[in-house]
N, CA, C and O atoms as a DFTB+ gen file, in Angstrom:
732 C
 N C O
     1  1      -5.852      30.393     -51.452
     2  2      -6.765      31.130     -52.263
     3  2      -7.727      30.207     -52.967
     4  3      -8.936      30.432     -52.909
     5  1      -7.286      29.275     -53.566
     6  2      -7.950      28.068     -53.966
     7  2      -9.003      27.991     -52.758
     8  3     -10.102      28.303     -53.218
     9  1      -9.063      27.794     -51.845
    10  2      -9.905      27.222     -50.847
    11  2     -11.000      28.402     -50.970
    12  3     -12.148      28.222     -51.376
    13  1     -10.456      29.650     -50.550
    14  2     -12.058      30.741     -50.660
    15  2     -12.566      30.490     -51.836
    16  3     -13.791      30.606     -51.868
    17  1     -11.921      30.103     -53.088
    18  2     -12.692      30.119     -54.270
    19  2     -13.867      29.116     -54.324
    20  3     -14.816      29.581     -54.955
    21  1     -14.078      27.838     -53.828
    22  2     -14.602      26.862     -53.459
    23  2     -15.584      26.756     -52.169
    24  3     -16.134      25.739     -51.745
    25  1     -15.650      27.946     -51.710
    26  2     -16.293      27.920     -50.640
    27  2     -17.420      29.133     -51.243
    28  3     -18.610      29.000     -50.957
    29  1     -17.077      30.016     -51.877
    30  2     -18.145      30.677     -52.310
    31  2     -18.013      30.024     -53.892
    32  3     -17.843      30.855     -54.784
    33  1     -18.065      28.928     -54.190
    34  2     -18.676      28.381     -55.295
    35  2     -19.827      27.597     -54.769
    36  3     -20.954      27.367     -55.209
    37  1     -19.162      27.246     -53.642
    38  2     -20.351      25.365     -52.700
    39  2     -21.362      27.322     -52.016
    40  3     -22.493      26.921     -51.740
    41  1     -21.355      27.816     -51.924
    42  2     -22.418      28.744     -51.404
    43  2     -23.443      29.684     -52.704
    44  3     -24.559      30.189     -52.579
    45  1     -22.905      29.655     -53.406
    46  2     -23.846      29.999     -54.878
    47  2     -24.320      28.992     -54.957
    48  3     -25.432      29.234     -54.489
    49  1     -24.321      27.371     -55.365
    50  2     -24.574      26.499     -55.729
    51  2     -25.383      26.171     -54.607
    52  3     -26.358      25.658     -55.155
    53  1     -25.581      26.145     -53.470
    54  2     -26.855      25.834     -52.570
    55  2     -27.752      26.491     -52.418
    56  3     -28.836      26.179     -51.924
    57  1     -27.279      27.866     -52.981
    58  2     -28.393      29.357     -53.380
    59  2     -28.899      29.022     -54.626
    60  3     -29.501      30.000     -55.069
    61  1     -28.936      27.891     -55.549
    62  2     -29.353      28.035     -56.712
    63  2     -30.336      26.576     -56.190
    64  3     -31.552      26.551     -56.381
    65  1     -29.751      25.677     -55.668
    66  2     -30.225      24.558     -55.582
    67  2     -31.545      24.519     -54.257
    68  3     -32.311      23.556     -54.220
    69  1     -31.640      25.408     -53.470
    70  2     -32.542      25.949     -52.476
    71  2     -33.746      26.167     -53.025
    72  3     -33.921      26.970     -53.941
    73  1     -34.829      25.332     -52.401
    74  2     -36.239      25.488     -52.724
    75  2     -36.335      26.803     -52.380
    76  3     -35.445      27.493     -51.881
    77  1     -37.814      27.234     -52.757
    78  2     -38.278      28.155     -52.597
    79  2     -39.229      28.266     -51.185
    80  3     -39.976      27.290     -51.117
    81  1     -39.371      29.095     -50.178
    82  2     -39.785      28.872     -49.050
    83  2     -39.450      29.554     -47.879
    84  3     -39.479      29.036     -46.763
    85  1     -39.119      30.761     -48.126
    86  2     -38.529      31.867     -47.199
    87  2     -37.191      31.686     -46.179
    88  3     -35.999      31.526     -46.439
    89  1     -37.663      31.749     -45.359
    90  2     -35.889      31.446     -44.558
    91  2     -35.844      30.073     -44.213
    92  3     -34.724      29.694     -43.871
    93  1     -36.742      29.218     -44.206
    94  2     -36.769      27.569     -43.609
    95  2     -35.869      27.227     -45.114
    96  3     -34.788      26.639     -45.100
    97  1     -36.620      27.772     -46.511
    98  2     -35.951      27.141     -47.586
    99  2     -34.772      27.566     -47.716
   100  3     -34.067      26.713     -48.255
   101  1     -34.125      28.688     -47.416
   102  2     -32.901      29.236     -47.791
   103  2     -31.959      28.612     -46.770
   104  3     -30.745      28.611     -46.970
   105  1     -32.631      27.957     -45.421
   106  2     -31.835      27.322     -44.398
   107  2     -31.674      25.870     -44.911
   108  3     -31.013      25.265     -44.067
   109  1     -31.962      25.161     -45.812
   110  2     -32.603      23.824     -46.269
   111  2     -33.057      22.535     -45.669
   112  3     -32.671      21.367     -45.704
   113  1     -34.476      23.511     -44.844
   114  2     -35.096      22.839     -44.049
   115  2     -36.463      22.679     -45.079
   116  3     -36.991      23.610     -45.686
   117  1     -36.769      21.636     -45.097
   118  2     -38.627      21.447     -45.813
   119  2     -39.408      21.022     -44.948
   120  3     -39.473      19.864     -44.535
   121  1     -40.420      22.465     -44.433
   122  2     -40.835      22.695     -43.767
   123  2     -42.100      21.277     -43.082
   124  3     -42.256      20.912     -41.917
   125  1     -42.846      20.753     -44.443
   126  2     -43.631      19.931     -44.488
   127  2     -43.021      18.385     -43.541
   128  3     -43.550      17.753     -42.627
   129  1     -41.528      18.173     -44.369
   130  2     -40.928      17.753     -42.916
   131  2     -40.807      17.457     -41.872
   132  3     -40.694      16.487     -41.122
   133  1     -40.859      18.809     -41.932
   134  2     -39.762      19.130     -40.001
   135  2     -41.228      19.398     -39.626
   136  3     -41.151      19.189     -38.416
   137  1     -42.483      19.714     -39.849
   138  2     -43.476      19.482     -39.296
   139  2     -44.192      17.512     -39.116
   140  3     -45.124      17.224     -38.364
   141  1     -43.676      16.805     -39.730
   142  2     -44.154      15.397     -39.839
   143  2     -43.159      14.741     -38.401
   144  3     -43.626      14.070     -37.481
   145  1     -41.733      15.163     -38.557
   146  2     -41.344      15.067     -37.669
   147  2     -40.991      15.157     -35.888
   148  3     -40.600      14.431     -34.974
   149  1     -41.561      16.998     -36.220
   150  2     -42.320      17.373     -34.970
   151  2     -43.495      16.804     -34.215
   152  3     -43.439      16.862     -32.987
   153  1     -44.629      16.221     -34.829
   154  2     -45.397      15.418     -34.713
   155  2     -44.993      14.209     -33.930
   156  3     -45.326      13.984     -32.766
   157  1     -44.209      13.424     -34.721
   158  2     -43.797      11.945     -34.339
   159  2     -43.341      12.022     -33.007
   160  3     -43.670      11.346     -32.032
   161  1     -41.949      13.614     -33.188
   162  2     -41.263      13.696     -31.686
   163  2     -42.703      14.022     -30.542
   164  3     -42.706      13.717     -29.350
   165  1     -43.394      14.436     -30.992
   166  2     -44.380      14.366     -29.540
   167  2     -44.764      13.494     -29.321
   168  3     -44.606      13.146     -28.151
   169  1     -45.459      12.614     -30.173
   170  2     -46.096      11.133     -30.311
   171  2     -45.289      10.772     -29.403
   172  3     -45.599      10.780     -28.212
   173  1     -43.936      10.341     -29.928
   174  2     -43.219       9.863     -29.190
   175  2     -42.593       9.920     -27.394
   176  3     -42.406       9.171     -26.436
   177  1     -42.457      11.384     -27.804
   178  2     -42.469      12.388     -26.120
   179  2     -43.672      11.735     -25.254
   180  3     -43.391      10.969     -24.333
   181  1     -44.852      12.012     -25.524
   182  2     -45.972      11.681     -24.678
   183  2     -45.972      10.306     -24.816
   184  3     -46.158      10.054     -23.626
   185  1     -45.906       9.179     -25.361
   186  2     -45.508       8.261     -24.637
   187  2     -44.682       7.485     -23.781
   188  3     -45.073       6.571     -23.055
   189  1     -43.298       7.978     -23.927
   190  2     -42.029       7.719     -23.187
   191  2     -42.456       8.358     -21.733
   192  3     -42.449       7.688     -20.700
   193  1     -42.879       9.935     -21.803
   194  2     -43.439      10.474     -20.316
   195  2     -44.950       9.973     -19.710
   196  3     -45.493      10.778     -18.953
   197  1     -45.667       8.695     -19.991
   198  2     -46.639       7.958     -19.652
   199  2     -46.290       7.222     -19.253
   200  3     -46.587       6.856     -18.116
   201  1     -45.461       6.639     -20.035
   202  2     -44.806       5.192     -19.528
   203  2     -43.745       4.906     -18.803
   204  3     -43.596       3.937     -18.058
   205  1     -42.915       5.874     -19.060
   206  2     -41.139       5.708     -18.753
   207  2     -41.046       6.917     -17.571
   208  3     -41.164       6.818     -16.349
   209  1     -40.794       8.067     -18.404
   210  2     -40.633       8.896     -16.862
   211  2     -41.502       9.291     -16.573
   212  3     -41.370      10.515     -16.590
   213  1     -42.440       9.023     -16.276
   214  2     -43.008       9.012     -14.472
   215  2     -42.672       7.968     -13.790
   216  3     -42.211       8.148     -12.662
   217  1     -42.794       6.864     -14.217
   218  2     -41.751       5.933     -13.568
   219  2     -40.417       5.883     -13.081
   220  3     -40.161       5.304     -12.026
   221  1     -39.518       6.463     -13.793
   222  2     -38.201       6.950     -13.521
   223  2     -38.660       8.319     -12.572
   224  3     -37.708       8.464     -11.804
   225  1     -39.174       8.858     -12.420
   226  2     -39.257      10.456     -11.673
   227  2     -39.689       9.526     -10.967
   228  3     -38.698       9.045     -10.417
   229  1     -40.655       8.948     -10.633
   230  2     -41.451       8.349      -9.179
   231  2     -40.470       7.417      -8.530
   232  3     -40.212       7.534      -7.332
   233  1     -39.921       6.508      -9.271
   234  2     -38.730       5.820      -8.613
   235  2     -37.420       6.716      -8.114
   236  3     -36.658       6.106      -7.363
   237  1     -37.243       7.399      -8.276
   238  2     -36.242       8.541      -8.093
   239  2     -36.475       9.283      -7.082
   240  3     -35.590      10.007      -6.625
   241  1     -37.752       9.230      -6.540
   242  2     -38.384       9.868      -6.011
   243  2     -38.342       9.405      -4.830
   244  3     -38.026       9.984      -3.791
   245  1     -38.704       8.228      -5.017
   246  2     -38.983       7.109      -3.997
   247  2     -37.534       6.886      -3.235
   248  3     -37.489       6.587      -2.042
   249  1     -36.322       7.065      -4.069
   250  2     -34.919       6.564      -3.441
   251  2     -34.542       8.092      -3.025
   252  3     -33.833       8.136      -2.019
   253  1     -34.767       8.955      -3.413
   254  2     -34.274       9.921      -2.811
   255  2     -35.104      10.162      -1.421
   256  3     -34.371      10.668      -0.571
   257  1     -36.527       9.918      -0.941
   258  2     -36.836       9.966       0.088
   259  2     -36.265       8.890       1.143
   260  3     -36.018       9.120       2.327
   261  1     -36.081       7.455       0.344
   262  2     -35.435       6.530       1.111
   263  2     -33.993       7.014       1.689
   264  3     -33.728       6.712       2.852
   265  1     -32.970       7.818       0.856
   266  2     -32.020       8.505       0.950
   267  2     -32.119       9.408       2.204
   268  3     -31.369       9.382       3.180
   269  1     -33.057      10.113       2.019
   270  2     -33.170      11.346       3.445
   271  2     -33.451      10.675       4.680
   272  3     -32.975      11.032       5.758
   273  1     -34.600       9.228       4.447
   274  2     -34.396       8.745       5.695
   275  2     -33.452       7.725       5.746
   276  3     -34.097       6.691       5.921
   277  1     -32.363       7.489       5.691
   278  2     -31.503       6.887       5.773
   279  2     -30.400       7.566       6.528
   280  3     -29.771       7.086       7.471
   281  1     -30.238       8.855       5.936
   282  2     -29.507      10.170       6.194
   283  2     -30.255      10.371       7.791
   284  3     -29.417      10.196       8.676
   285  1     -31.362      10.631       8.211
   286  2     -31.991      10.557       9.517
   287  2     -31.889       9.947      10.196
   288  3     -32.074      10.317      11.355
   289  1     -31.531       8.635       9.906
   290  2     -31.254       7.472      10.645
   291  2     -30.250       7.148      11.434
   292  3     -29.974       6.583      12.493
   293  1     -29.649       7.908      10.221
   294  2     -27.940       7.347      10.194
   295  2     -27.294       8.892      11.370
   296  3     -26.502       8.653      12.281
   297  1     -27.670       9.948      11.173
   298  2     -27.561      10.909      12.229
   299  2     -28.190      10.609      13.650
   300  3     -27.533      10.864      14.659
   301  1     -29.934       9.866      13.764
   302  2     -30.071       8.933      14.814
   303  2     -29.294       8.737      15.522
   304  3     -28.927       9.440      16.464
   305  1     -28.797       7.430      15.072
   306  2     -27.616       6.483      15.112
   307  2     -26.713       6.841      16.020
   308  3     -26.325       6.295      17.053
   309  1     -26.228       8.576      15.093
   310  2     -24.942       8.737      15.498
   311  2     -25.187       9.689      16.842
   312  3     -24.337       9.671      17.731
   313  1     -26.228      10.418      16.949
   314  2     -26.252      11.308      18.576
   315  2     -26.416       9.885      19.601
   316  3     -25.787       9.681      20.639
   317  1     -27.284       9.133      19.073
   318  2     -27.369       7.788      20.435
   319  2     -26.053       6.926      20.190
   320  3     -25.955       5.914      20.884
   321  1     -25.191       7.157      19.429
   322  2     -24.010       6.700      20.103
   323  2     -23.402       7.876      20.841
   324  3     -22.822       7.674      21.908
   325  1     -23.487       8.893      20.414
   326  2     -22.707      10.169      21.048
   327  2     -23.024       9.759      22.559
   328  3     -22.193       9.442      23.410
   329  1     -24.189       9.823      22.680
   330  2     -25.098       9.683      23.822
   331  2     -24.663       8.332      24.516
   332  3     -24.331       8.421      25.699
   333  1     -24.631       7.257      23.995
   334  2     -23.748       6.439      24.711
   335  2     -22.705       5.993      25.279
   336  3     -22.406       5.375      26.300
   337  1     -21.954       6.689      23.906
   338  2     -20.406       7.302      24.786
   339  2     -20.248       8.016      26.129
   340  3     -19.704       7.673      27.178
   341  1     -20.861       9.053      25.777
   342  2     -21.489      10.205      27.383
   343  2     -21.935       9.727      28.691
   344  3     -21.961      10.322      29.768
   345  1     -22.377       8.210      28.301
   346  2     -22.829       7.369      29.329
   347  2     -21.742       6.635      30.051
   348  3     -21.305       6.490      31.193
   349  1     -21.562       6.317      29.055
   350  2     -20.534       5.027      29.224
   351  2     -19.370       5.906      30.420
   352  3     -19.189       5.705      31.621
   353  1     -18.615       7.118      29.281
   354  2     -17.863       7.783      30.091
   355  2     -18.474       8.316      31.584
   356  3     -17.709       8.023      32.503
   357  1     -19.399       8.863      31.905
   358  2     -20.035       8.993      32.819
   359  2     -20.021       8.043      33.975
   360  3     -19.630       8.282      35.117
   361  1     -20.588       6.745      33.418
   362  2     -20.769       5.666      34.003
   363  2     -19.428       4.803      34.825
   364  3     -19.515       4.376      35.976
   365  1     -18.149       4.665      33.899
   366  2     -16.956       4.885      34.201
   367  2     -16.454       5.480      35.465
   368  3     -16.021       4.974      36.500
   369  1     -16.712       7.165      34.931
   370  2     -16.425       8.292      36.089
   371  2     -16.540       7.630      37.477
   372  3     -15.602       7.327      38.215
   373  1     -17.952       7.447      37.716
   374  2     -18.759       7.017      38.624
   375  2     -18.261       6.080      39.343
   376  3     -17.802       6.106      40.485
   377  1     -18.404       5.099      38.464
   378  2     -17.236       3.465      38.804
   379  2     -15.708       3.932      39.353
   380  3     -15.376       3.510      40.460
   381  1     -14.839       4.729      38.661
   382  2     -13.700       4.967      39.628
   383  2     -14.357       5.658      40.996
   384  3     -14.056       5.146      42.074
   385  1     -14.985       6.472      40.981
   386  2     -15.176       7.527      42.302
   387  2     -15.588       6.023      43.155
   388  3     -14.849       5.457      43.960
   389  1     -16.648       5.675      42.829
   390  2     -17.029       4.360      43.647
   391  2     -16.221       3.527      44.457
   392  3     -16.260       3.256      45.657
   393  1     -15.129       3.021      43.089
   394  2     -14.132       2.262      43.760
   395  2     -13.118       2.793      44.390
   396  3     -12.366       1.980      44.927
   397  1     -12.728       4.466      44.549
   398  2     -11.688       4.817      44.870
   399  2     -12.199       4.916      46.711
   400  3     -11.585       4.504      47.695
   401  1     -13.493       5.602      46.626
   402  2     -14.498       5.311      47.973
   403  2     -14.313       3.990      48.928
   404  3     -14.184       4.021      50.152
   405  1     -14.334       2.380      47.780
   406  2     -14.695       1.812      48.949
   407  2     -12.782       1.387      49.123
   408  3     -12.207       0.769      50.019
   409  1     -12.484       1.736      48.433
   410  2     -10.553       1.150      48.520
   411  2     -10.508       2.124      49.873
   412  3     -10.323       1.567      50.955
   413  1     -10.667       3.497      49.829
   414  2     -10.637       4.336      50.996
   415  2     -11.291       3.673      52.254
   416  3     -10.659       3.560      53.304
   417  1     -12.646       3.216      52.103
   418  2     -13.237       2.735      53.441
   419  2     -12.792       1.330      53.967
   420  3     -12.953       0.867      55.097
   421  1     -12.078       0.651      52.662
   422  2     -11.668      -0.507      53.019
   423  2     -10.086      -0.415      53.915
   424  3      -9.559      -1.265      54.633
   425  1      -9.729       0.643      53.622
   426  2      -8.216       1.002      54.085
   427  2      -8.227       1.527      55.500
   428  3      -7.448       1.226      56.404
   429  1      -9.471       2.550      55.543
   430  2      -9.653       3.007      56.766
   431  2     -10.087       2.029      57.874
   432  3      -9.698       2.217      59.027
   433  1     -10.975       0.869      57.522
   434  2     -11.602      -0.145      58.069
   435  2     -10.018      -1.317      58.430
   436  3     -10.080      -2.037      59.426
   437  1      -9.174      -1.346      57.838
   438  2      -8.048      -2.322      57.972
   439  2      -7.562      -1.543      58.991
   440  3      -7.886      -1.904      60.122
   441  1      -6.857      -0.551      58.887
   442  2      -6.416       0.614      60.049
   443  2      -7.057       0.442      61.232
   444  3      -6.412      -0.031      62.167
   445  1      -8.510       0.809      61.420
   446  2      -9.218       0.166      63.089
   447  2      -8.969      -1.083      63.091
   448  3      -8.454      -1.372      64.171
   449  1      -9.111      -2.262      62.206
   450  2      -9.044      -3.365      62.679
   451  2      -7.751      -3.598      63.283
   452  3      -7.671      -4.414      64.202
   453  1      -6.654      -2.931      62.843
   454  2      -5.118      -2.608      63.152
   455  2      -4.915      -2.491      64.315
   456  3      -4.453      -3.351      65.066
   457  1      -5.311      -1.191      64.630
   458  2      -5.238      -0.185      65.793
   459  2      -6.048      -1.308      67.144
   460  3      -5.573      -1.512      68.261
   461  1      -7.364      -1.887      66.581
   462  2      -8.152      -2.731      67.749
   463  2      -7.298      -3.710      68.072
   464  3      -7.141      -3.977      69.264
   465  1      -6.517      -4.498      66.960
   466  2      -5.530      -6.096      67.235
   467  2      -4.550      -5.180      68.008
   468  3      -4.155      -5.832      68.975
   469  1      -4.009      -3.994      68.000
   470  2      -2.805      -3.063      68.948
   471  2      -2.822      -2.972      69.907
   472  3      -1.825      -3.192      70.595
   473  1      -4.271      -2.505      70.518
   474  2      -4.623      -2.579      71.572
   475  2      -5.421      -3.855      72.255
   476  3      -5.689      -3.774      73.453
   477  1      -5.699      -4.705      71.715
   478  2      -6.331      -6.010      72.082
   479  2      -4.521      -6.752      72.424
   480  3      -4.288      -7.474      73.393
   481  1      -3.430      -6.329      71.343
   482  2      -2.283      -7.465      71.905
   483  2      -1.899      -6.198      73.216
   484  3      -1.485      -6.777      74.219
   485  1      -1.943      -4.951      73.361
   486  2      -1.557      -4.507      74.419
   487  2      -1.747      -4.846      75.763
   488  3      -1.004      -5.049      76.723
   489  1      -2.961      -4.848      75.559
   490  2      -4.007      -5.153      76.907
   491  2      -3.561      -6.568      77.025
   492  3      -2.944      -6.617      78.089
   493  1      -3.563      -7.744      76.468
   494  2      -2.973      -8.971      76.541
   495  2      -1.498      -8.862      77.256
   496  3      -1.322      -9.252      78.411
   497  1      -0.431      -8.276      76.431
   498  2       0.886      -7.884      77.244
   499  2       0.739      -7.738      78.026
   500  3       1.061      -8.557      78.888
   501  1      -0.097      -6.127      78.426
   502  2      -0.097      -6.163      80.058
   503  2      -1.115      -6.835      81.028
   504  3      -0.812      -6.784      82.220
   505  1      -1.995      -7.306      80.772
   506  2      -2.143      -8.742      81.739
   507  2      -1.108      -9.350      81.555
   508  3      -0.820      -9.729      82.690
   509  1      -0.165      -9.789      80.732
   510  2       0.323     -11.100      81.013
   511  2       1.316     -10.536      81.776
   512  3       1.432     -11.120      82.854
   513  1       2.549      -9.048      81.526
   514  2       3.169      -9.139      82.512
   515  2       2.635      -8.569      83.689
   516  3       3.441      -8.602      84.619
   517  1       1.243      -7.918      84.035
   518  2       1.093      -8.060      85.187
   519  2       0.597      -9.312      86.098
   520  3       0.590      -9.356      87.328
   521  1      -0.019     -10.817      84.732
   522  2       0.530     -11.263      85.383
   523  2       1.765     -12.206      86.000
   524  3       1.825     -12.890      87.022
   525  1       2.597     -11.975      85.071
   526  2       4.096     -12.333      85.516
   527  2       4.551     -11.342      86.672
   528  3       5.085     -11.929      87.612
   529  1       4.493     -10.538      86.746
   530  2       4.621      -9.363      88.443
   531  2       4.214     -10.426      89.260
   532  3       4.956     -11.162      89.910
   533  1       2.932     -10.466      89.187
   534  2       2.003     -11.161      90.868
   535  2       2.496     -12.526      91.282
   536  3       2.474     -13.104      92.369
   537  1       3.070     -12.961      89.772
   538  2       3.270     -14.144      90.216
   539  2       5.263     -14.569      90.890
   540  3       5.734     -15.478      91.575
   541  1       5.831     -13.390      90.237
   542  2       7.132     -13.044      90.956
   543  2       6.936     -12.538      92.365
   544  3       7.889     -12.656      93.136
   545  1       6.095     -12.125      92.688
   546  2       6.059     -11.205      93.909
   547  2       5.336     -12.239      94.546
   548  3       5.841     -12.323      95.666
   549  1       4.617     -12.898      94.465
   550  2       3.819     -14.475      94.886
   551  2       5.206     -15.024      95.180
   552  3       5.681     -14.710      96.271
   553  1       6.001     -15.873      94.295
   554  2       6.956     -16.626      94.013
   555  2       8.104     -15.668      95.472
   556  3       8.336     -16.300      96.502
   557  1       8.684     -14.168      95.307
   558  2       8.854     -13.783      96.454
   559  2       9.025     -13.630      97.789
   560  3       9.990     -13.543      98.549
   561  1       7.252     -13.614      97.930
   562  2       7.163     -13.803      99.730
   563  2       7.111     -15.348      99.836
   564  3       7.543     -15.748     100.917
   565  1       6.740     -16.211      99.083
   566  2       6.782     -17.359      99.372
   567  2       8.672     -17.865      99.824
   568  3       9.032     -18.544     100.786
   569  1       9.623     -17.176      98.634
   570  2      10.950     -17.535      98.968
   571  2      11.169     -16.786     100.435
   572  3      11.393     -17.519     101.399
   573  1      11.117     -15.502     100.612
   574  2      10.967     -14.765     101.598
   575  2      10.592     -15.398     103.065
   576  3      11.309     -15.543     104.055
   577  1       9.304     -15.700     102.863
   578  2       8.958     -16.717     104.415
   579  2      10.366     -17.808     104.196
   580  3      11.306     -17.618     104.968
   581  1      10.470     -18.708     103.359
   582  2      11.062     -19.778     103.284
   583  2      12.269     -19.313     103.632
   584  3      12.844     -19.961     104.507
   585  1      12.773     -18.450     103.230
   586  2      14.114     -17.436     103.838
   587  2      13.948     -17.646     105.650
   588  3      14.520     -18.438     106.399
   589  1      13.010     -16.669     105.911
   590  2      12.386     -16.410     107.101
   591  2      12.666     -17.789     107.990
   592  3      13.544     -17.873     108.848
   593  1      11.911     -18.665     107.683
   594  2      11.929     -19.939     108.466
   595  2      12.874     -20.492     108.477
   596  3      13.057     -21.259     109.422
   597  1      13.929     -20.359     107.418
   598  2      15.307     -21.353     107.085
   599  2      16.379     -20.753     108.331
   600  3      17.059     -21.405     109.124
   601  1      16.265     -19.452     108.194
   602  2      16.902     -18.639     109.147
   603  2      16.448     -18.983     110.972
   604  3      17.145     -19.148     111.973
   605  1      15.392     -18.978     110.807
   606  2      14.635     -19.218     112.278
   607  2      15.170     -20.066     112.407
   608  3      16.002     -20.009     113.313
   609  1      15.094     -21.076     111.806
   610  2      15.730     -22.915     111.947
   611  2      17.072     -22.973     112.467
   612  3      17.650     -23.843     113.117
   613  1      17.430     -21.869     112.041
   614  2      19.092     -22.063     112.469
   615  2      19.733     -20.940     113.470
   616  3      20.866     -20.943     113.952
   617  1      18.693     -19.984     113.645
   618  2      19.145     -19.366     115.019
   619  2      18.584     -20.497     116.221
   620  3      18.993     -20.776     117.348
   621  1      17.626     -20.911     115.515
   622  2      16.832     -21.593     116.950
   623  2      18.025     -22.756     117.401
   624  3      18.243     -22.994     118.589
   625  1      18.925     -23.596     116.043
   626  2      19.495     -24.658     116.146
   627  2      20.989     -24.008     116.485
   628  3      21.805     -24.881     116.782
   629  1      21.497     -22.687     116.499
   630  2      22.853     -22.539     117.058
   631  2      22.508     -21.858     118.318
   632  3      23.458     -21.362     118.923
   633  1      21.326     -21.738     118.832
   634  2      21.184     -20.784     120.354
   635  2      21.023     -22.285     120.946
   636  3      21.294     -22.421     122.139
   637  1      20.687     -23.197     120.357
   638  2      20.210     -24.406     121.176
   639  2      21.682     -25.156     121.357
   640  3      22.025     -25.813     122.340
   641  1      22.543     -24.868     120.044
   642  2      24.163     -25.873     120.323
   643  2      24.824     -24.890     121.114
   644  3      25.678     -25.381     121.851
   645  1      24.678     -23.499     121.199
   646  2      25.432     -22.916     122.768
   647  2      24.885     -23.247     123.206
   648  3      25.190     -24.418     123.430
   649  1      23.919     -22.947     123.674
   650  2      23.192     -23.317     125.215
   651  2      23.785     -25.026     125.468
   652  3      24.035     -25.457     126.594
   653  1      23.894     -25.604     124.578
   654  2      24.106     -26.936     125.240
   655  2      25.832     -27.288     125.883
   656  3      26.367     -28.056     126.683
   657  1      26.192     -26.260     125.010
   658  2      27.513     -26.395     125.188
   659  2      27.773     -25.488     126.257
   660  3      27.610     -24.269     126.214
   661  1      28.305     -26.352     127.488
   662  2      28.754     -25.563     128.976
   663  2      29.510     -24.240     128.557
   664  3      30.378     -24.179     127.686
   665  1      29.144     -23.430     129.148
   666  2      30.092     -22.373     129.003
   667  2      30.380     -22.188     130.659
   668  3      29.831     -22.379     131.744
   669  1      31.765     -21.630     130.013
   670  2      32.841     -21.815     130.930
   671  2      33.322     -19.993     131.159
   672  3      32.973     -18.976     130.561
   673  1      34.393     -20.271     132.470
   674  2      34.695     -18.769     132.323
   675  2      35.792     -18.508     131.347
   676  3      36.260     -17.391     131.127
   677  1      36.165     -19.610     130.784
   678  2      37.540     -19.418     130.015
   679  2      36.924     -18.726     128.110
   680  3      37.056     -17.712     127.424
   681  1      36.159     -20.281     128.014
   682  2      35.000     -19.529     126.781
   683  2      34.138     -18.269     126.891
   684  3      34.116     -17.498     125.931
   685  1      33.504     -18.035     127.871
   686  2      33.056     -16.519     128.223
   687  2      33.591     -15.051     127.630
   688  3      33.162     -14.023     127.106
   689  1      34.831     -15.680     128.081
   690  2      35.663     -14.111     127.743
   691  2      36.409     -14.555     126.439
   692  3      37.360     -13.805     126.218
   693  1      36.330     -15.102     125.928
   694  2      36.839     -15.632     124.656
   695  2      35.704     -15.130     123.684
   696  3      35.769     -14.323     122.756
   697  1      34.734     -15.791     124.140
   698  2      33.563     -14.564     123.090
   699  2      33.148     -13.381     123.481
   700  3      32.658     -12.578     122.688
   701  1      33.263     -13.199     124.448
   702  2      33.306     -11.749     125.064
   703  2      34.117     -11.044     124.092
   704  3      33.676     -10.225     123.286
   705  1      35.507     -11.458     124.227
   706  2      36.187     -10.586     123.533
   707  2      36.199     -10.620     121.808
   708  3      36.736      -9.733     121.146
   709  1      35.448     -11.909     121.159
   710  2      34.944     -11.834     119.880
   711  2      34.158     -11.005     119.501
   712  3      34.285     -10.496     118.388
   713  1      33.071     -10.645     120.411
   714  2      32.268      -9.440     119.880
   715  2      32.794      -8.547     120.541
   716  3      32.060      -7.560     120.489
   717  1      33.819      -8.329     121.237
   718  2      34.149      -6.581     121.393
   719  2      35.020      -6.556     120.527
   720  3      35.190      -5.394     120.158
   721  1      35.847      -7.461     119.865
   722  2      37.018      -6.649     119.168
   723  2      36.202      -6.780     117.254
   724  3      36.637      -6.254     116.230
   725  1      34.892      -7.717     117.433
   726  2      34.385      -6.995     115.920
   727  2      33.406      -5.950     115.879
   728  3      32.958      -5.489     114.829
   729  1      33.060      -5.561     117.088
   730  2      32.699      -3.657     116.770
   731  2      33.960      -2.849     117.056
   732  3      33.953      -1.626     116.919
């Protein structure tokens, strides 16, 4: 209670002590004042905005456009890397298909060269054993005659040791009867 009493004592007492001066005085503002002051604050205003900010607004100005193109740049930047990636991967792609192509033509190309050494050692085989044949069958009639003649040699040389050897009537029928009793 003490306290409200003191609060409308300090409020009479600034109602008594209050110039005269309509609501500026009853607010205890002096008007003459707050007009000297108003003054100065413009004085002051219009030079700080001559000197200071427009400078600060123009520099501000200046970094925020530097800002947007930076921001442009920097999005630039980033589709031509997108874009390089796209390449790159692309480029890649390409490179396997390429190499999977020539691994294929190189594989297919080993295969004929294969297949040609197959038939190049075939054809070799068979010349060689045909000619190992010609030369058995050479080797052959050559034993063959030599057969031939070895044989001749020796009918000619046991028709020539009978004939030389007298035959008799006793030997006669002695081989007579050798070849009848071996059929």
């Amino acid at each position: 209670m003490f306290e409200i009493i003191s609060v409308v004592h300090a409020a009479e007492s600034a109602a008594e002590a209050a110039p005269e001066g309509g609501v500026a005085g009853t607010l205890g503002i002096n008007l003459k004042l707050f007009i000297a002051q108003l003054v100065n604050f413009s004085i002051v205003f219009f030079i700080l905005w001559k000197l200071v900010f427009k400078n600060i607004i123009k520099t501000l100005g200046e970094r925020q456009k530097k800002i947007e193109n930076s921001l442009l740049h920097a999005q630039k930047v980033e589709e031509n890397l997108t874009r390089s990636e796209e390449d790159y991967k692309e480029k890649i792609k390409l490179a396997q298909a390429e190499a999977h192509a020539l691994i294929k033509a190189a594989e297919e190309k080993a295969l004929q060269a294969g297949a040609k050494i197959k038939e190049k050692t075939k054809e070799e085989l068979a010349a060689a054993l045909a000619q190992a044949k010609a030369a058995i069958q050479a080797e052959r009639e050559i034993m063959m005659q030599e057969t031939k003649r070895v044989i001749a040699d020796l009918v000619v040389q046991i028709t020539e040791k009978l004939l030389r050897e007298k035959l008799t009537d006793a030997k006669d029928k002695q081989l007579i009867e050798k070849i009848i009793t071996k059929n």
